[in-house]
BALO-420878 format. One line per field, with one value per atom (N, C-alpha, C, O): residue in one letter; atom name; z, y, x. Coordinates in pm, 1 decimal. Atoms other than C-alpha are relative to their C-alpha. Layout:
N
resn <- A  ... $
name <- CA  ... $
pz <- Z  ... $
py <- Y  ... $
px <- X  ... $
//
This chain:
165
resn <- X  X  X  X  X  X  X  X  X  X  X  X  X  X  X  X  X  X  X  X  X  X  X  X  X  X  X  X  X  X  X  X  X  X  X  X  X  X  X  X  X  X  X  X  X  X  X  X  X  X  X  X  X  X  X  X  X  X  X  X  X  X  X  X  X  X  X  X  X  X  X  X  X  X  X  X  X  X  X  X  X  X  X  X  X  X  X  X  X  X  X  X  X  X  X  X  X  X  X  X  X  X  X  X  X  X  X  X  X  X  X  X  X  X  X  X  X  X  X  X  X  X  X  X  X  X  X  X  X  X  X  X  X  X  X  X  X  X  X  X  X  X  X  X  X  X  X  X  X  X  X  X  X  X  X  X  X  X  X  X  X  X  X  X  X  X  X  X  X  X  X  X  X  X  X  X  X  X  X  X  X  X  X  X  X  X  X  X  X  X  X  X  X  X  X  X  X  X  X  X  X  X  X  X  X  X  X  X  X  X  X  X  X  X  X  X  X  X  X  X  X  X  X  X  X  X  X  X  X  X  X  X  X  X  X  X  X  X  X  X  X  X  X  X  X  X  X  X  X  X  X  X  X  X  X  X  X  X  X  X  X  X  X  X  X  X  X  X  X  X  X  X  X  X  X  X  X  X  X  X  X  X  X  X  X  X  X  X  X  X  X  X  X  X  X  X  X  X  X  X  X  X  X  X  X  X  X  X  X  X  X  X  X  X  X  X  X  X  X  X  X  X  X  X  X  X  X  X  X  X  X  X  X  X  X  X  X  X  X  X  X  X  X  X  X  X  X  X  X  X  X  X  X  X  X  X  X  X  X  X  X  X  X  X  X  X  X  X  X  X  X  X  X  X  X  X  X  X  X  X  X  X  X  X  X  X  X  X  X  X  X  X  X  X  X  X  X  X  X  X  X  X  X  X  X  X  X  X  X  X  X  X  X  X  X  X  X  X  X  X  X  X  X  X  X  X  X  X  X  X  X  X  X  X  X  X  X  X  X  X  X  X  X  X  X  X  X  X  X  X  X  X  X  X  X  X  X  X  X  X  X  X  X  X  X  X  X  X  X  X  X  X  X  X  X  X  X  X  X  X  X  X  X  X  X  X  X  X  X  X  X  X  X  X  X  X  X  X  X  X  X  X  X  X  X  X  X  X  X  X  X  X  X  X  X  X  X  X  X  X  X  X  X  X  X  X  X  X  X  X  X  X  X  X  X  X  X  X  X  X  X  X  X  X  X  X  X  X  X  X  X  X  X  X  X  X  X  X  X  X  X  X  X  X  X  X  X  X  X  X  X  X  X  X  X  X  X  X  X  X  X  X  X  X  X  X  X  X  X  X  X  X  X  X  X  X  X  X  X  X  X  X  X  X  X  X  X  X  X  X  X  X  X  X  X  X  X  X  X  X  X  X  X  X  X  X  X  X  X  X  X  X  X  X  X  X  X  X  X  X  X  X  X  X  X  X  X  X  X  X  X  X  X  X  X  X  X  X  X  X $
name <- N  CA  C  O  N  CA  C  O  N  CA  C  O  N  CA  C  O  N  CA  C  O  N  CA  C  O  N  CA  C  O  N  CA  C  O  N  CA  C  O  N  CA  C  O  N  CA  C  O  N  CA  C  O  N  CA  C  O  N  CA  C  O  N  CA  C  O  N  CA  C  O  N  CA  C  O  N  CA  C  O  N  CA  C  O  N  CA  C  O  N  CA  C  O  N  CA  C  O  N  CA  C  O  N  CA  C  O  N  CA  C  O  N  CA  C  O  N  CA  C  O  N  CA  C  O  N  CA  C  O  N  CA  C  O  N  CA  C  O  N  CA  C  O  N  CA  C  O  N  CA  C  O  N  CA  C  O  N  CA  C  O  N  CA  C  O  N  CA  C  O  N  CA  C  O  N  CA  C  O  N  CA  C  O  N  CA  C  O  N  CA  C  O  N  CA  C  O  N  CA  C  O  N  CA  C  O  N  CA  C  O  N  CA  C  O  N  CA  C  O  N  CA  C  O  N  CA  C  O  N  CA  C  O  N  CA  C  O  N  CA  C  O  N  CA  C  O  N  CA  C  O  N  CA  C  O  N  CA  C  O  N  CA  C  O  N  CA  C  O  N  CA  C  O  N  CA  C  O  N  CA  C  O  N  CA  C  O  N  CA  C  O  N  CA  C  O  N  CA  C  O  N  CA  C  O  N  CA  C  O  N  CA  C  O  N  CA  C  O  N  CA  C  O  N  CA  C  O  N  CA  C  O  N  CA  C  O  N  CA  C  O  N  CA  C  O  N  CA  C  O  N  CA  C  O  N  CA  C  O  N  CA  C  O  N  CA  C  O  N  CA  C  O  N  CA  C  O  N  CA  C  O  N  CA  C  O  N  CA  C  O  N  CA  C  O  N  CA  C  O  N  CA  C  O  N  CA  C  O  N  CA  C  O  N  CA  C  O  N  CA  C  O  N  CA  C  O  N  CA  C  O  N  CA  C  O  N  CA  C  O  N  CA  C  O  N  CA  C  O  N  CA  C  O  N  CA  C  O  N  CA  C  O  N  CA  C  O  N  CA  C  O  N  CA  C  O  N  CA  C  O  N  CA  C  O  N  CA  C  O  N  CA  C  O  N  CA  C  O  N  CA  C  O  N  CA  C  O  N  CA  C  O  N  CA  C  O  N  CA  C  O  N  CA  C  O  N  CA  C  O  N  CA  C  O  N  CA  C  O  N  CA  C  O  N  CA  C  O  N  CA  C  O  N  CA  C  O  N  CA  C  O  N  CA  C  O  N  CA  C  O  N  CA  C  O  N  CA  C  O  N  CA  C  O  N  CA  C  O  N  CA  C  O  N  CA  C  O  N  CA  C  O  N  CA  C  O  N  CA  C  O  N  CA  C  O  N  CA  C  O  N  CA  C  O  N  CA  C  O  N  CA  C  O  N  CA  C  O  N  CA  C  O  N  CA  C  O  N  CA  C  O  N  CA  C  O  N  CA  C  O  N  CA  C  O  N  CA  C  O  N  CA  C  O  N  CA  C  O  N  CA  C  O  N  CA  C  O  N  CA  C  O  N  CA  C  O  N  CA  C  O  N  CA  C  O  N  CA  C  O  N  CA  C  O  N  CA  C  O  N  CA  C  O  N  CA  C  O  N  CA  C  O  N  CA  C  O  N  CA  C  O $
pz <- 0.0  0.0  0.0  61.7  50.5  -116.5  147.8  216.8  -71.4  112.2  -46.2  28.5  27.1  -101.3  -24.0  -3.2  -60.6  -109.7  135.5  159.3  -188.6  288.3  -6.6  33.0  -24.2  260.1  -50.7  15.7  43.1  31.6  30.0  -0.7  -79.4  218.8  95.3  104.9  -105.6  512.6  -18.8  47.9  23.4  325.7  -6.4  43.9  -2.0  219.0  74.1  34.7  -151.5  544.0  71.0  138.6  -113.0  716.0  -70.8  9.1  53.5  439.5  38.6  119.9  -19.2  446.0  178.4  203.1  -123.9  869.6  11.1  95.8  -19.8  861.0  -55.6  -1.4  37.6  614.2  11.7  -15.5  -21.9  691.0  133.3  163.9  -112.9  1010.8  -61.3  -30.0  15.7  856.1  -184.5  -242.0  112.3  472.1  -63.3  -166.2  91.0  388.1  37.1  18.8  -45.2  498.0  -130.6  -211.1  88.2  270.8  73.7  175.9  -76.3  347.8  -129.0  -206.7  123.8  85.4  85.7  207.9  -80.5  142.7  -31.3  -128.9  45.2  146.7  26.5  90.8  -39.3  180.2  68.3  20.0  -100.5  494.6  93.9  211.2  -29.5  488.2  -13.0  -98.0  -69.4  613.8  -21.0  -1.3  52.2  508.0  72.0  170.4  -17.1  632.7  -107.3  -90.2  113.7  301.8  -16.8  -16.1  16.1  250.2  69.7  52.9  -149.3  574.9  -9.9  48.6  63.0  424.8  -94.8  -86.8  102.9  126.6  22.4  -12.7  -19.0  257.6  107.5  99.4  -75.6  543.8  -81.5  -21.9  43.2  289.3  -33.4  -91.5  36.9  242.4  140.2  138.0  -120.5  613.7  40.3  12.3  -93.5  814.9  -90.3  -131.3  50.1  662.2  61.1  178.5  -72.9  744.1  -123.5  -238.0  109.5  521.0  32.6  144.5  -113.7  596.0  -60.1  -178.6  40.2  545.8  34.9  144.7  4.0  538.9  49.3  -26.5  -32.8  745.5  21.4  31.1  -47.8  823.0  -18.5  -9.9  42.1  738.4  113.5  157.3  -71.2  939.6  -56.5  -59.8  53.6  802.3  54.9  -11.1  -32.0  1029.9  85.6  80.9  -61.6  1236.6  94.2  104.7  -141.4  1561.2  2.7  56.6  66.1  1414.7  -119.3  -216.0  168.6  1123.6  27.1  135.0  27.1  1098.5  -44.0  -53.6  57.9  955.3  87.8  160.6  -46.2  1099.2  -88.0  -208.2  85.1  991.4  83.0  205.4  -44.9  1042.3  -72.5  -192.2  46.0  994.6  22.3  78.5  -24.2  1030.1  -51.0  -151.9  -15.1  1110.4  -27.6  11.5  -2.9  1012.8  45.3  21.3  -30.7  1168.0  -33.7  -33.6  39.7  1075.1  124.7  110.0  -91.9  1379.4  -98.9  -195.7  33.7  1326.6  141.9  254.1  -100.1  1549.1  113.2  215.8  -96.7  1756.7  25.5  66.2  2.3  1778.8  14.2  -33.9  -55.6  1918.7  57.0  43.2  -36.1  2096.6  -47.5  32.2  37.7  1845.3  -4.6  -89.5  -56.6  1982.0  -88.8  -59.3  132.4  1620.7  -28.3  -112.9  68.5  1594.4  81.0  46.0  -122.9  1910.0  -12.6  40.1  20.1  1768.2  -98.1  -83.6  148.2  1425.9  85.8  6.7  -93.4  1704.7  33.1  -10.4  -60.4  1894.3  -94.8  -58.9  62.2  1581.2  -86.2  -114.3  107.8  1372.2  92.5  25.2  -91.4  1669.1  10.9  45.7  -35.4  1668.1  -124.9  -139.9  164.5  1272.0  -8.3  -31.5  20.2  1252.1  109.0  94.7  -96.7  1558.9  -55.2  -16.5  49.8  1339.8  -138.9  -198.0  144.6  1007.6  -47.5  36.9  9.5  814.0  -107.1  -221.2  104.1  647.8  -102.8  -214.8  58.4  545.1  9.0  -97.7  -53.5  706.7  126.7  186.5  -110.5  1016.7  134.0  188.8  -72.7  1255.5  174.5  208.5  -126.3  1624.4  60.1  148.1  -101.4  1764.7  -89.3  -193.6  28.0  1696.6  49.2  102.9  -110.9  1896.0  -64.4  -186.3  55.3  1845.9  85.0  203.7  -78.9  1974.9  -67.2  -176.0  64.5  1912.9  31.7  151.7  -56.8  1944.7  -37.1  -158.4  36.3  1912.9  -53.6  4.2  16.1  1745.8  -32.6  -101.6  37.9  1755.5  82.5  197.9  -1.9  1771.1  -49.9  -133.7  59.2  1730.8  -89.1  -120.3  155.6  1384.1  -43.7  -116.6  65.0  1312.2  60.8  -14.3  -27.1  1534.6  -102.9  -131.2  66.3  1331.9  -111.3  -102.0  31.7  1088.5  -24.6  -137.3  31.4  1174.6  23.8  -29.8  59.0  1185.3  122.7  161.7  -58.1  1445.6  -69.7  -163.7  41.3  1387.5  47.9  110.0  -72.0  1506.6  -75.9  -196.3  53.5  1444.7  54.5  175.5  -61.5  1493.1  -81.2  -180.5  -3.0  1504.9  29.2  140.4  -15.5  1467.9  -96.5  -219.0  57.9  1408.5  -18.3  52.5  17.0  1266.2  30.5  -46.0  -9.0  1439.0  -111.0  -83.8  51.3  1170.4  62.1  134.7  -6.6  1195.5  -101.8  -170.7  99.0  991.7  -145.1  -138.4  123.9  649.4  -63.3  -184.4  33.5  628.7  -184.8  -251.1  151.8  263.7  -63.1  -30.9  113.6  -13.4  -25.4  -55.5  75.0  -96.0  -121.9  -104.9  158.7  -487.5  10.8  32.5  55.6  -552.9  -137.7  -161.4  122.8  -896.5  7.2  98.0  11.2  -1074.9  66.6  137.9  -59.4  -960.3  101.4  74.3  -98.0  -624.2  25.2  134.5  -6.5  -685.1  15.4  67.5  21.7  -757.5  131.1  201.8  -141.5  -506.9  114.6  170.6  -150.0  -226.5  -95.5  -79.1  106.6  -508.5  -24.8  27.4  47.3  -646.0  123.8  132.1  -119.0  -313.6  117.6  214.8  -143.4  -72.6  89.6  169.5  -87.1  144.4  2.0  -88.4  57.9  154.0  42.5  138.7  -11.4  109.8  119.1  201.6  -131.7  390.6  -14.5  -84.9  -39.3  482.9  -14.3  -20.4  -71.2  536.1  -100.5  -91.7  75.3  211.7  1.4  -89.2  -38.2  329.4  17.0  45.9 $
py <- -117.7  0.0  123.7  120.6  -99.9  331.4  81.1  30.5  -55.1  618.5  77.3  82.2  -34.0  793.5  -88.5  -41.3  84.1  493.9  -4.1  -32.9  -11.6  517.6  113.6  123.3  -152.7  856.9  -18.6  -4.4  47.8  755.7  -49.3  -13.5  129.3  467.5  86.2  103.8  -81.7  707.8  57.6  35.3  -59.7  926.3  -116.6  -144.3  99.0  674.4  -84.1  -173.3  54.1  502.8  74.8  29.1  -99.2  823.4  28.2  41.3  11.2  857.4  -98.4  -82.9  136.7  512.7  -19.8  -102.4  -0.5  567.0  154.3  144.2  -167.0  972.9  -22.2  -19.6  -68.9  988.8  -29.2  41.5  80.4  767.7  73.9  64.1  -67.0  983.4  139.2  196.0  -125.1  1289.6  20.7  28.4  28.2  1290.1  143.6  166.7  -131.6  1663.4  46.6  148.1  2.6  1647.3  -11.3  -104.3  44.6  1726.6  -61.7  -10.4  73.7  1452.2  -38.0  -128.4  59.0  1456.3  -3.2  2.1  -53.0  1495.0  154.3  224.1  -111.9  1791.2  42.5  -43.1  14.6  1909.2  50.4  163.6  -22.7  1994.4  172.9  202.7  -109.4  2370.0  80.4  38.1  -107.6  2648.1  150.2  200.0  -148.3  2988.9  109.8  36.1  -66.9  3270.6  -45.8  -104.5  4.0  3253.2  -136.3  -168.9  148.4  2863.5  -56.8  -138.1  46.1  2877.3  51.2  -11.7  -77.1  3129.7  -114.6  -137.8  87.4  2865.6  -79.7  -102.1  126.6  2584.0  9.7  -54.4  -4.1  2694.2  11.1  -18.8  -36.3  2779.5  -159.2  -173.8  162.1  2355.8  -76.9  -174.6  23.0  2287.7  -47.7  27.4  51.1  2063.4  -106.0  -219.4  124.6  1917.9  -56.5  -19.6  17.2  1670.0  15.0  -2.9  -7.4  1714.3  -95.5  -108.6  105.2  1472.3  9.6  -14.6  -41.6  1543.9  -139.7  -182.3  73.9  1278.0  102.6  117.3  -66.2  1513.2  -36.0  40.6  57.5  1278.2  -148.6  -226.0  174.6  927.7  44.8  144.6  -1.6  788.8  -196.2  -296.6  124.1  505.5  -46.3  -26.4  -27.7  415.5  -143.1  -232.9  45.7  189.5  -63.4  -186.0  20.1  197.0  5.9  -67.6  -30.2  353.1  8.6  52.7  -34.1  333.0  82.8  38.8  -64.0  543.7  81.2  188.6  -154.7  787.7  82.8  25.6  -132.5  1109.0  15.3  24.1  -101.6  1231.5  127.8  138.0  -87.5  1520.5  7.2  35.7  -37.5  1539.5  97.9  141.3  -156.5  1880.5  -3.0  -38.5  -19.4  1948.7  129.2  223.3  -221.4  2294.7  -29.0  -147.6  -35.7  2372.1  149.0  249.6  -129.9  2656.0  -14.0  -95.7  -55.1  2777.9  66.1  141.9  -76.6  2846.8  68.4  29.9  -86.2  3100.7  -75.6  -13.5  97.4  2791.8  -68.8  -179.3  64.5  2661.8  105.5  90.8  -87.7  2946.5  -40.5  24.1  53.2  2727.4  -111.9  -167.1  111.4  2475.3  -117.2  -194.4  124.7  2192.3  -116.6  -236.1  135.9  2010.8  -41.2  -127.7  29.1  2001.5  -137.0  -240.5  90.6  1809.5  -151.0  -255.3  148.1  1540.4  -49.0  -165.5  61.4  1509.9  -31.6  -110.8  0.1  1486.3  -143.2  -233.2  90.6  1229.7  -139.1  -237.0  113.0  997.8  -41.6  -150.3  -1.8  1059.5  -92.7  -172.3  59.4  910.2  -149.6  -235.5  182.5  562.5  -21.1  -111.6  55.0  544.7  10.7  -97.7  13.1  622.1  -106.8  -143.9  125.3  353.2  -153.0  -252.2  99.3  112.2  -37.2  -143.8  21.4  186.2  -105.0  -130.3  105.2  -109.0  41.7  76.5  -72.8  -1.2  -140.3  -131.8  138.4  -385.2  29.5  11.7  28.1  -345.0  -43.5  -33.3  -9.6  -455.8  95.7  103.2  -138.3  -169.7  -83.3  -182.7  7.2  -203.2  64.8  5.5  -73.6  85.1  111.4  132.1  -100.4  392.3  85.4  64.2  -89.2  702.6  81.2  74.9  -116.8  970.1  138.1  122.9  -88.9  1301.8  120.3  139.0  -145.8  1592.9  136.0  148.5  -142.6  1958.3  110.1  107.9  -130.0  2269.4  118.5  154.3  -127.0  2544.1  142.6  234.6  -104.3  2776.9  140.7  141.1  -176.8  3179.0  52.5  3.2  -78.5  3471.1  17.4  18.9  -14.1  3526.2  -122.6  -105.9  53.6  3234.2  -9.3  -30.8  -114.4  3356.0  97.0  114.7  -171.0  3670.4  -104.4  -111.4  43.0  3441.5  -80.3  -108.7  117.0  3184.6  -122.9  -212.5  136.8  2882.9  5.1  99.6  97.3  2642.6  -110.9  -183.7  112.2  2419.9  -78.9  -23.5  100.6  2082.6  -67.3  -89.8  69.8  1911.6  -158.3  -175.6  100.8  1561.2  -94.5  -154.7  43.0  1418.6  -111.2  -117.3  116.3  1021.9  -66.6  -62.9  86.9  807.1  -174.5  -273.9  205.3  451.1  -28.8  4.4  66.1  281.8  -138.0  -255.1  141.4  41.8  -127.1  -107.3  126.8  -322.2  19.3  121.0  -6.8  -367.4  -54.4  -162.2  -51.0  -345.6  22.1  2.7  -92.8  -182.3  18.5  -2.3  -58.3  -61.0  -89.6  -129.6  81.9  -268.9  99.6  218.6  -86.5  -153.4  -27.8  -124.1  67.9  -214.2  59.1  174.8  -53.4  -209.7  -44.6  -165.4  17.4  -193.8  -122.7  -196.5  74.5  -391.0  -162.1  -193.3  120.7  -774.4  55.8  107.6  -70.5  -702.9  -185.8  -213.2  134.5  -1092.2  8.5  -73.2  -19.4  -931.3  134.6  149.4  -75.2  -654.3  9.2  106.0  53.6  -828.2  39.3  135.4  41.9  -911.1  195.1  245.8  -132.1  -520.5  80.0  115.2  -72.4  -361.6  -46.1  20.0  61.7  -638.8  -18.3  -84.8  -11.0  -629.1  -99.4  -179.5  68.5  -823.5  101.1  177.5  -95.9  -640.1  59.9  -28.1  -87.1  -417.3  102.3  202.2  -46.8  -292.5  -66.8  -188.7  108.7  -391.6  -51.3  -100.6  137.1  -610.6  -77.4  -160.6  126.0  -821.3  -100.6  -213.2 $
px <- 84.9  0.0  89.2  195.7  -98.7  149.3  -95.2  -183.7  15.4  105.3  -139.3  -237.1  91.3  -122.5  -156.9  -268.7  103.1  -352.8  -31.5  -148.8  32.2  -360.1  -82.0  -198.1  74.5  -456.5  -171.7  -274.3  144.6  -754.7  -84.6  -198.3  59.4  -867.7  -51.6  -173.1  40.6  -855.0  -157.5  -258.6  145.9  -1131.2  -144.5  -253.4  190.6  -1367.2  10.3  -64.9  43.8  -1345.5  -80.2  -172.3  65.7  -1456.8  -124.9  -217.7  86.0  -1710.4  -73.2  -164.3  121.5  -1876.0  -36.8  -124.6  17.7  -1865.5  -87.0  -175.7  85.6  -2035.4  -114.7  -225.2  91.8  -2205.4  -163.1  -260.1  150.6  -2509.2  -63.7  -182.5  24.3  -2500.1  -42.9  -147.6  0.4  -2464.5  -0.8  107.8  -20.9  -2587.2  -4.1  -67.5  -35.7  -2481.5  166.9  234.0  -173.3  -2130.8  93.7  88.5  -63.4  -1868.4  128.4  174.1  -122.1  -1551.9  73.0  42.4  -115.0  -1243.5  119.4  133.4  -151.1  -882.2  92.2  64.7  28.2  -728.6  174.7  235.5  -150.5  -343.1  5.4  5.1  2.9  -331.3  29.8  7.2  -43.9  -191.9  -159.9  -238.3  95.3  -477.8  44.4  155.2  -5.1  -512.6  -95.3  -102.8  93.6  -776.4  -90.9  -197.7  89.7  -904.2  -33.4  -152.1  53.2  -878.3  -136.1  -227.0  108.6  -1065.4  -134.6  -222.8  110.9  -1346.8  -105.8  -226.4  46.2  -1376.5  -66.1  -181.9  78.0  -1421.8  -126.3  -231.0  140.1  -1652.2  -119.7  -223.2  133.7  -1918.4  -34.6  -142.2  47.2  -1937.2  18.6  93.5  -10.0  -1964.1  -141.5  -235.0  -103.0  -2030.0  89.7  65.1  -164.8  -1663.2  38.1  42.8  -113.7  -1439.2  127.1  85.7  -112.1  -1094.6  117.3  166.7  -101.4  -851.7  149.4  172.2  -193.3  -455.0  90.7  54.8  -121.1  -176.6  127.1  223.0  -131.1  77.0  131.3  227.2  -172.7  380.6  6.7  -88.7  -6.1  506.8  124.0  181.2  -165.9  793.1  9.0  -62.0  -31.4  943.9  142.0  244.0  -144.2  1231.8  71.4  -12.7  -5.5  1409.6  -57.3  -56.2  24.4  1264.0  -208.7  -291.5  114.5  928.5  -50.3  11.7  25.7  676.5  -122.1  -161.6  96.2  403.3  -75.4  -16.1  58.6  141.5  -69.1  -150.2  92.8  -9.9  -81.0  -55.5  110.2  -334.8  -55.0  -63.5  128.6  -545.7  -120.5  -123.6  135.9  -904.7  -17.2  83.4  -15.4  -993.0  -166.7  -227.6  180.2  -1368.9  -8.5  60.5  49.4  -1520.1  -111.2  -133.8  78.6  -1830.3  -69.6  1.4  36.6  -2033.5  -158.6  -249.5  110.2  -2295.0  -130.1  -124.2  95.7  -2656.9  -78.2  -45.2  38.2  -2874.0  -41.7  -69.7  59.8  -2985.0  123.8  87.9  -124.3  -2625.2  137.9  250.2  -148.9  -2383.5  101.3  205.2  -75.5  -2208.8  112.4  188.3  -24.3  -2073.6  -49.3  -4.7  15.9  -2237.4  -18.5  -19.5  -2.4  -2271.3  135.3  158.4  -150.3  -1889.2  28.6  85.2  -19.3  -1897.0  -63.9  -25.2  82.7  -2181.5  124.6  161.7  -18.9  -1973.5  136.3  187.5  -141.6  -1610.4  -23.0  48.8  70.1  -1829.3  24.6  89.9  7.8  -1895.8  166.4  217.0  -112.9  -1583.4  113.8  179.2  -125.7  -1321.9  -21.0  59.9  -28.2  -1474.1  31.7  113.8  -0.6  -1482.6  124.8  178.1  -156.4  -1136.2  78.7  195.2  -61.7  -1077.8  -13.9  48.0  50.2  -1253.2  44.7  27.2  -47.2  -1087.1  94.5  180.5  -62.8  -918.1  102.0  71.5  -112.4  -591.0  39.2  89.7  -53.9  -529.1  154.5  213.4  -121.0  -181.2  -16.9  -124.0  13.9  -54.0  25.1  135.1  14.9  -129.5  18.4  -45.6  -47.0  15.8  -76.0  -138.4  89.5  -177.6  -38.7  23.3  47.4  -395.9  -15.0  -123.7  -2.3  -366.1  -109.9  -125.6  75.5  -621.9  5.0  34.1  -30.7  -605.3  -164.6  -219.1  132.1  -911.5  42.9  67.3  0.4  -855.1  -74.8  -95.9  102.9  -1068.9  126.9  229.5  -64.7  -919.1  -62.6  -18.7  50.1  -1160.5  66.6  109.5  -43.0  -1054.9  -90.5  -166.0  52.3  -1202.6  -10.2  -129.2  2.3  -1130.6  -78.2  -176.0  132.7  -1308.0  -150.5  -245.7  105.2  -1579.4  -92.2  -210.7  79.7  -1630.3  -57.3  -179.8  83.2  -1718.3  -91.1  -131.6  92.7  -1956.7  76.6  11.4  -115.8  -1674.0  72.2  140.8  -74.8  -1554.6  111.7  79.9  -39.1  -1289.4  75.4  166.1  -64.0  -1144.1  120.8  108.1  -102.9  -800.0  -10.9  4.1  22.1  -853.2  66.4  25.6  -121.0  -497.3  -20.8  -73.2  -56.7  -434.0  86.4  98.8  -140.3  -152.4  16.8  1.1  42.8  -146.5  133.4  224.0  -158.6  170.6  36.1  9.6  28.1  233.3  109.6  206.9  -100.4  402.8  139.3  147.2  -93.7  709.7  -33.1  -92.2  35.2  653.6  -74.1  -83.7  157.0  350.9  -41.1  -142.7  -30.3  465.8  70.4  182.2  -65.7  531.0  138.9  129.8  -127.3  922.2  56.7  131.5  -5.3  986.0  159.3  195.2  -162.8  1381.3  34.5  36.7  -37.5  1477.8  67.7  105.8  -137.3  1687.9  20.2  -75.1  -4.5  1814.5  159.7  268.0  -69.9  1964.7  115.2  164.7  -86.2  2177.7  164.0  240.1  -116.2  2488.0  59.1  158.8  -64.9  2496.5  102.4  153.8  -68.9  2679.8  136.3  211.4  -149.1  2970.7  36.3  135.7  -10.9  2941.7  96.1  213.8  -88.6  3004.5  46.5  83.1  -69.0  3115.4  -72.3  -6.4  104.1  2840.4  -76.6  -52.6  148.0  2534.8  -99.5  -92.0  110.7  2218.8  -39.5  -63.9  61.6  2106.3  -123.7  -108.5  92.9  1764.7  -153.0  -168.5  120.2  1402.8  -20.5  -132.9  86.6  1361.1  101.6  97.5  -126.1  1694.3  -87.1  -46.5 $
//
């Protein structure tokens, strides 16, 4: 599974888990950088979720991806308080606890945060960062190495080194 397939999966996981809850929701992916204005845009298609692929780690000790979902909320005169960000917070944390990456996943952390400010106040717009991380197993990711790696050892003396040894 490539990374950008994860990311995908991500969406229409959170899709096929919302939207039956919530059937005016827009949920794509989205690149994760935020603007005033981005933030203008997209509120007018609210209640969103957007979902970002922010970090891979592919390493030794650790493998994993970061996401953010990123909730907008937009308040109506019966709803000053947010309190729909909080239903769509509510459902969105198990669907992503429940999502099936078809790797082997060690653990899932989730984290929620409010980031609402004034500025998005002034206009109408709550919004949530709702940070989780898939710890994967070891080799989560298919690794394709060119070439016939038979001669390698002979080339530079070595024998092959790293995770498709």
């Amino acid at each position: 599974m490539s990374y950008l397939a994860a990311r995908d999966s991500a969406v229409e996981q959170i899709k096929a888990g919302m939207l039956p809850l919530f059937p005016r929701m827009t949920i794509e992916a989205h690149p994760g950088v935020f603007t005033e204005q981005t933030i203008k845009r997209d509120a007018q298609r609210t209640p969103a979720i957007l979902t970002s692929l922010v970090k891979a780690a592919d390493g030794t000790y650790r493998n994993g991806l970061t996401f953010v979902s990123w909730v907008l909320y937009r308040a109506s005169s019966e709803d000053r308080l947010y309190d729909g960000a909080l239903k769509i917070i509510s459902a969105l944390i198990p669907v992503i606890r429940k999502a099936d990456f078809n790797v082997y996943i060690k653990d899932t952390a989730i984290e929620a945060e409010c980031l609402y400010t004034g500025a998005l106040d002034a206009i109408n717009v709550t919004m949530w960062a709702v940070k989780w991380e898939l710890v994967l197993g070891d080799r989560a990711f298919i690794k394709e190495i060119p070439g016939d790696l038979g001669d390698l050892e002979s080339f530079h003396g070595t024998a092959a080194i790293g995770p498709w040894a």
